[in-house]
N, C-alpha and C positions, 0 to 999 in steps of 0.2 A: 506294737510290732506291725497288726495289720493297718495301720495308719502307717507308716513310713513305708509296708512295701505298695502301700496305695500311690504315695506319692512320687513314690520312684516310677510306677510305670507312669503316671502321669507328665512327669517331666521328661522322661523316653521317648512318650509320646510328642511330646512338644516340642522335642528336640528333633526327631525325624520326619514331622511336618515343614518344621524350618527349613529344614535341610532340603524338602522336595519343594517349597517354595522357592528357596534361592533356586537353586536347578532350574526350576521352570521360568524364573525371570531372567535370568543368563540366554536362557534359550530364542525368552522374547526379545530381548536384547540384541542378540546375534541376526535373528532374521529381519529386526527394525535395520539393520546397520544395514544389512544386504538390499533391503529394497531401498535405503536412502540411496546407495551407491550408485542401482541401477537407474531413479527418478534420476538421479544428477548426470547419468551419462546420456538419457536422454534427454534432457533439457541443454546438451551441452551441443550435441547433434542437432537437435531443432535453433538450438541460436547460430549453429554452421550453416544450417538449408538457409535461415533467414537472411544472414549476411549473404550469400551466393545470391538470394532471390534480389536482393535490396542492389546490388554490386550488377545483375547483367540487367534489370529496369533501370538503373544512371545508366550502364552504356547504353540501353535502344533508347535514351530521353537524349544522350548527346548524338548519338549518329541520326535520329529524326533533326535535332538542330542543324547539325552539318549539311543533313539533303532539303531541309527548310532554307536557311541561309544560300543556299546554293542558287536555289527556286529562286526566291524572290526576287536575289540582284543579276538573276541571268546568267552567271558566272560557270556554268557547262562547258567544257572543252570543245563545243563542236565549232567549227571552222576557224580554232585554234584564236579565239578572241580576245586574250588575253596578251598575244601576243603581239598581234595587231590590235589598233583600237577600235575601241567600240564604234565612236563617234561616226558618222559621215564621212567621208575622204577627205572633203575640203578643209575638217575641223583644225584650227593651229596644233592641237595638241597631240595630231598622229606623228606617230615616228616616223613614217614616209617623207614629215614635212618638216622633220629636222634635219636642214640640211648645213643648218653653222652651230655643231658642239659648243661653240663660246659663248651661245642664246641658249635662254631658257628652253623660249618658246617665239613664235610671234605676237602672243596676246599680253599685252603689259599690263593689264589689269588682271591678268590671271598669276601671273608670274608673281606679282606682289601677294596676290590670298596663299600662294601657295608657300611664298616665304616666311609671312606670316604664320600660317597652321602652321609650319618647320620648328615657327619660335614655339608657339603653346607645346608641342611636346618636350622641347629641350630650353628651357628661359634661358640658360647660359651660354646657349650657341651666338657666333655674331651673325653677322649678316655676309659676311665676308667667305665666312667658313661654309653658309647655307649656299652663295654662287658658287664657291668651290665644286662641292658635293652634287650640286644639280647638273653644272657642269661635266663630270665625269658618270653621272647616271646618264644624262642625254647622249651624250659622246659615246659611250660604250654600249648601250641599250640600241641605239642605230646600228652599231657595228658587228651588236652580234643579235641584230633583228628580235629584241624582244623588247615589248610594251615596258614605257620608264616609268609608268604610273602603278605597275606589277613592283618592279625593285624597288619603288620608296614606298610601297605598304610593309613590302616584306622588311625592311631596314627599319619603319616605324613599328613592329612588329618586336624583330630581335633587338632593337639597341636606343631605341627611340630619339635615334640621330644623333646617338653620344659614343664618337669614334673611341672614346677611353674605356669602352665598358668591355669586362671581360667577365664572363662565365663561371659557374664554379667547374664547369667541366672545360676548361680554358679556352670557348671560344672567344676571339677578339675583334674590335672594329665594329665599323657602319653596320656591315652583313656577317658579324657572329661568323667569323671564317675561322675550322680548328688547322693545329701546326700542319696537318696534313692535304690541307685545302691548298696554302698558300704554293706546299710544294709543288702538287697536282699542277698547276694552273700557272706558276713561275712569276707567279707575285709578291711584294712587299706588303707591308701592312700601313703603309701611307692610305691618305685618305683614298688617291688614285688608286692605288692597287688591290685595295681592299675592295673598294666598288668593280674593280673588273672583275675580279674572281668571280663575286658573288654573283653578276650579270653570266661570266662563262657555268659559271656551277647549276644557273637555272638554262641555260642552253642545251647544257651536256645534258639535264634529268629529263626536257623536255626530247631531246632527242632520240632518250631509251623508251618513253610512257606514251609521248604524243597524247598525253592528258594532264590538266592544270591539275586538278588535285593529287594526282598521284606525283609530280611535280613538286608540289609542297607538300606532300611527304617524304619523298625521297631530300627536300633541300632538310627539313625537318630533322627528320628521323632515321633517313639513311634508305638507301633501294633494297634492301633486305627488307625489311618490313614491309614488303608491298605484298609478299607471298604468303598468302591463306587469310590476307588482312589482318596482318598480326600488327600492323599499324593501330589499329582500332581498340586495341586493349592496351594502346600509351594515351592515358589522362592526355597529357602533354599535346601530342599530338593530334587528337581529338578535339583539343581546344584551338590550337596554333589555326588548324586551315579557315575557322570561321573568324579569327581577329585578323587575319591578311585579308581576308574578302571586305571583313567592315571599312577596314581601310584603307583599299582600295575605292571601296567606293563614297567615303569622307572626300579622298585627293579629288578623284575626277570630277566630283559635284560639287566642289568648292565656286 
């Protein structure tokens, strides 16, 4: 008899150890759970600072590019040079000295490199298509007083001289003109008409900014963007103004 009632408290005993074992691992249980929680919502927060940190160093690395690219090719707005040419006065390729729309230019050996570089962006253009096209950039770049070496970077730029290309956001033509440009401006989307717009549309942005780059934002990205520099946090358009500057300065140094 004293044997079984030994054994019973023995097992009692064993039984209500258990029992504050489990408890006590439940418990370490719950507060493991609670610190994994909080490790992961801070690690969740340090991977948000990171991506922020990573996210405004690529902007100061592009808008250094932008004010680098700027420097180098000269391309400042001050005494509005872009709109006039660079060159000298007597150079054939000022717009001053385009005085027959139906010429390129007066230099034949220029006119050819330039039709040439026309073909390496677009192999399936003719040649026919390329007088065309220069013909109403010099014609209307005179007419409405701005550099033609400006509108075929900016067209090598948007459409890479392929009048059939259209946007997913449905800009269309040479200069990427949308349904509400053509209207603005009382144009068709012939090769001609497409090229004036584009020529009035950098007229009209120059005439609100009286600065190139803001210019090619405004053709870019719209003249809202111009306010608080909110341009500068469109990838896009961060990129857009230093490929018209390279390209610009490909054309005239041909």
């Amino acid at each position: 008899m004293k044997e079984i009632i030994f054994l019973l408290i023995v097992l009692q005993s064993l039984i209500m150890f258990g029992e504050e074992k489990k408890i006590g691992f439940g418990e370490g249980n719950y507060k493991k759970e609670i610190g994994f929680e909080k490790q992961k919502k801070r690690e969740e927060e340090n991977r948000k600072l990171e991506e922020m940190k990573v996210q405004q160093e690529q902007m100061a690395k592009e808008n250094l590019m932008i004010k680098t690219v700027l420097q180098e090719n000269a391309l400042e707005s001050k005494d509005n040079q872009l709109f006039v040419d660079d060159k000298v006065s007597n150079s054939p390729r000022t717009v001053r000295n385009v005085e027959r729309p139906e010429l390129i230019t007066n230099n034949v050996n220029f006119d050819w490199k330039l039709i040439n570089y026309i073909k390496t962006q677009n192999r399936q253009i003719s040649e026919s298509e390329i007088r065309r096209i220069l013909r109403a950039v010099f014609g209307y770049s005179k007419q409405y007083n701005i550099n033609p070496y400006l509108v075929l970077a900016i067209m090598n730029t948007e459409s890479h001289f392929k009048h059939s290309t259209v946007s997913f956001a449905g800009a269309r033509g040479l200069m990427q003109l949308m349904s509400f440009n053509f209207r603005e401006f009382g144009v068709d989307n012939s090769i001609e008409g497409n090229i004036k717009g584009g020529v009035m549309h950098l007229r009209r942005d120059f005439n609100r900014t009286g600065d190139v780059v803001k210019t090619l934002v405004c053709y870019n990205a719209g003249c809202g963007k111009l306010a608080n520099d909110a341009w500068k946090r469109i990838k896009e358009t961060r990129e857009y103004i230093p490929k018209v500057i390279r390209n610009y300065n490909k054309i005239i140094n041909l």
